[in-house]
C-alpha positions as CSV (number, residue, x, y, z in Angstrom):
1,X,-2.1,-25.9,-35.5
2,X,-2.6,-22.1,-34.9
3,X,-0.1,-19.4,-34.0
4,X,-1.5,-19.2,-30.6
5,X,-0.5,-22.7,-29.6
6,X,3.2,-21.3,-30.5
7,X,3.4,-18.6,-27.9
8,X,6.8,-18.3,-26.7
9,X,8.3,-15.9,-23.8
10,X,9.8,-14.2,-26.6
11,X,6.6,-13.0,-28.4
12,X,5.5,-12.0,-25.1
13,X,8.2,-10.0,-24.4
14,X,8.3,-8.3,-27.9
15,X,4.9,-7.8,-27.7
16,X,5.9,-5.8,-24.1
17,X,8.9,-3.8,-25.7
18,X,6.9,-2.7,-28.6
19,X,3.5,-1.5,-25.9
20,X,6.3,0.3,-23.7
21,X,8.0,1.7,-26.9
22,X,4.4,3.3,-27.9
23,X,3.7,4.2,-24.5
24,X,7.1,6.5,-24.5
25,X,5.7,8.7,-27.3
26,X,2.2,8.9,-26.2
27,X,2.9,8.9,-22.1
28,X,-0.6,8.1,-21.3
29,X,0.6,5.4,-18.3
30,X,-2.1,3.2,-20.5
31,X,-0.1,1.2,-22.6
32,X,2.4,0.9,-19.9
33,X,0.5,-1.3,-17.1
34,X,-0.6,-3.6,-20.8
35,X,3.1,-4.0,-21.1
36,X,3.6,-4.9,-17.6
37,X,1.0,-7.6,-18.1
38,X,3.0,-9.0,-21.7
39,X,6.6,-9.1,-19.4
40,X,4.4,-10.9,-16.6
41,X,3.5,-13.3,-18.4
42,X,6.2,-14.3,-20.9
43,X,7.9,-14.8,-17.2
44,X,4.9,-17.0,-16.0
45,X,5.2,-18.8,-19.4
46,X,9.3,-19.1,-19.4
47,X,8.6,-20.1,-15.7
48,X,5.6,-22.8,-15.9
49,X,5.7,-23.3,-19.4
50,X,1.4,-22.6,-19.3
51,X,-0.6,-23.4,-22.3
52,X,-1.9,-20.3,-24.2
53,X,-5.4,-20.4,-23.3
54,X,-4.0,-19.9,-19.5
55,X,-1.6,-16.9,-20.5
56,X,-4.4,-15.2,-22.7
57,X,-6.5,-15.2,-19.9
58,X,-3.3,-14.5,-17.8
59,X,-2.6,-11.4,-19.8
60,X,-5.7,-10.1,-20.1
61,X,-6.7,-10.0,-16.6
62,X,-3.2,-8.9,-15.4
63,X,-4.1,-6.0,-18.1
64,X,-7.4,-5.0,-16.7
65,X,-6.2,-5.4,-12.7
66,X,-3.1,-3.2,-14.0
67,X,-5.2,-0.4,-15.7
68,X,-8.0,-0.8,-13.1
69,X,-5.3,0.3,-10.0
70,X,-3.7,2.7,-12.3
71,X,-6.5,4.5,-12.6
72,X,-7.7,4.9,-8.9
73,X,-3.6,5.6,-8.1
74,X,-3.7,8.0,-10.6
75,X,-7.5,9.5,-9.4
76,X,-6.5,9.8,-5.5
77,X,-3.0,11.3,-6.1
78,X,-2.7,14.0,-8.8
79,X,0.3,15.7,-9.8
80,X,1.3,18.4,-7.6
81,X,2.2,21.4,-10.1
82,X,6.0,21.7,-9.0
83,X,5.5,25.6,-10.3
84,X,2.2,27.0,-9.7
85,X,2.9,30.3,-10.6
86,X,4.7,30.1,-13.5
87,X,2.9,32.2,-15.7
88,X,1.3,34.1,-13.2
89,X,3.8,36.7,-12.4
90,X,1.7,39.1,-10.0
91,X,1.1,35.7,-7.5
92,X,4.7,35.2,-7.0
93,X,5.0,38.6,-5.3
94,X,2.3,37.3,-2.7
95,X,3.6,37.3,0.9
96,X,7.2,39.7,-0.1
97,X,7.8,42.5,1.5
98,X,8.7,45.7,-0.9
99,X,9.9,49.2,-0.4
100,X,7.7,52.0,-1.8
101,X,9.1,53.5,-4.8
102,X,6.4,56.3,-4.5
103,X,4.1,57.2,-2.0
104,X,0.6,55.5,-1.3
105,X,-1.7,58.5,-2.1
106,X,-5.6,58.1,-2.1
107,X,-4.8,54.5,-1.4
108,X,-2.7,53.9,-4.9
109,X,1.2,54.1,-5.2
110,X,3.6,52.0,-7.4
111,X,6.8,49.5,-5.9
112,X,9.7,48.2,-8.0
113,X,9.9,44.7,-8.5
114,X,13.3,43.8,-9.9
115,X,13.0,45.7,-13.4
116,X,9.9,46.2,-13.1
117,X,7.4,48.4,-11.6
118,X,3.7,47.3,-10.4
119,X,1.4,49.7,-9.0
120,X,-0.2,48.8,-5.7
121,X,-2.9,49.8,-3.8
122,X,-3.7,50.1,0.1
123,X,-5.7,50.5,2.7
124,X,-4.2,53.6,4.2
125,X,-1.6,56.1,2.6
126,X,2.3,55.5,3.4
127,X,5.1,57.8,2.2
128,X,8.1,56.7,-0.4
129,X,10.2,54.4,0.9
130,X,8.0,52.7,3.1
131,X,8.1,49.1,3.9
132,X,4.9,46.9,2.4
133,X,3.7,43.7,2.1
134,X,2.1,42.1,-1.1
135,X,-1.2,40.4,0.8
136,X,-3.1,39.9,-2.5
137,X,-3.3,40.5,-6.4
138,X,-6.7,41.9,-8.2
139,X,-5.8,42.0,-11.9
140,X,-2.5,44.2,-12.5
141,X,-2.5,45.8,-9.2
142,X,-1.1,44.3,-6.0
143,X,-2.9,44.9,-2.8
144,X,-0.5,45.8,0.1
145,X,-0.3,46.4,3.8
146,X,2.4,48.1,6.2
147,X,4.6,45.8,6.8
């Protein structure tokens, strides 16, 4: 008599805890969908009472179907990046409207941002104080228009 002829829900389901268990420190989703398809079938199994050549096929194609829609899920909707602009500072300014801390001359002049200051640069020259709009970034320098 081998251990497969043995199988019990409960090595099914420990073999399910310990898959989710690894899947927590390696978050791949992988492991995950395998441990789906141990619970599954230590349910079938507690259910139906199936012999163990029914729940190794049982588990393995409950496996593959699992990681098979995982992955096309997982390939047709991507994580949306909650912060895009995180570390680009200059990009968060896009679309904000500033006051001129000194004067667009020769199309360059500078605007404070909160403790900072950024120069800018524009199409056509605007004195201090004057109300602009960030329309783009190139580099260090903000591009801006007359608000």
């Amino acid at each position: 008599m081998s251990w497969f002829e043995v199988l019990t829900p409960w090595h099914w389901l420990t073999f399910a805890v310990v898959l989710i268990v690894i899947e927590m420190t390696m978050g791949t989703y992988f492991l995950l969908w395998v441990g789906f398809a141990a619970a599954t079938t230590a349910l079938v199994q507690a259910v139906l009472g199936i012999s163990w050549q029914i729940q190794m096929v049982m588990f393995f194609v409950l496996s593959l179907v699992s990681v098979i829609a995982w992955h096309y899920y997982a390939k047709n909707n991507p994580d949306k990046d909650p912060l895009p602009n995180l570390n680009r500072r200059g990009h968060q300014h896009i679309g904000r409207t500033f006051n001129l801390s000194h004067a667009i001359e020769n199309g360059v002049g500078k605007i404070n941002v909160n403790d900072s200051s950024w120069k800018v640069e524009g199409e056509e020259d605007l004195p201090q104080g004057a109300k602009v709009k960030v329309i783009a970034i190139e580099g260090t320098v903000l591009k801006v228009v007359k608000a």
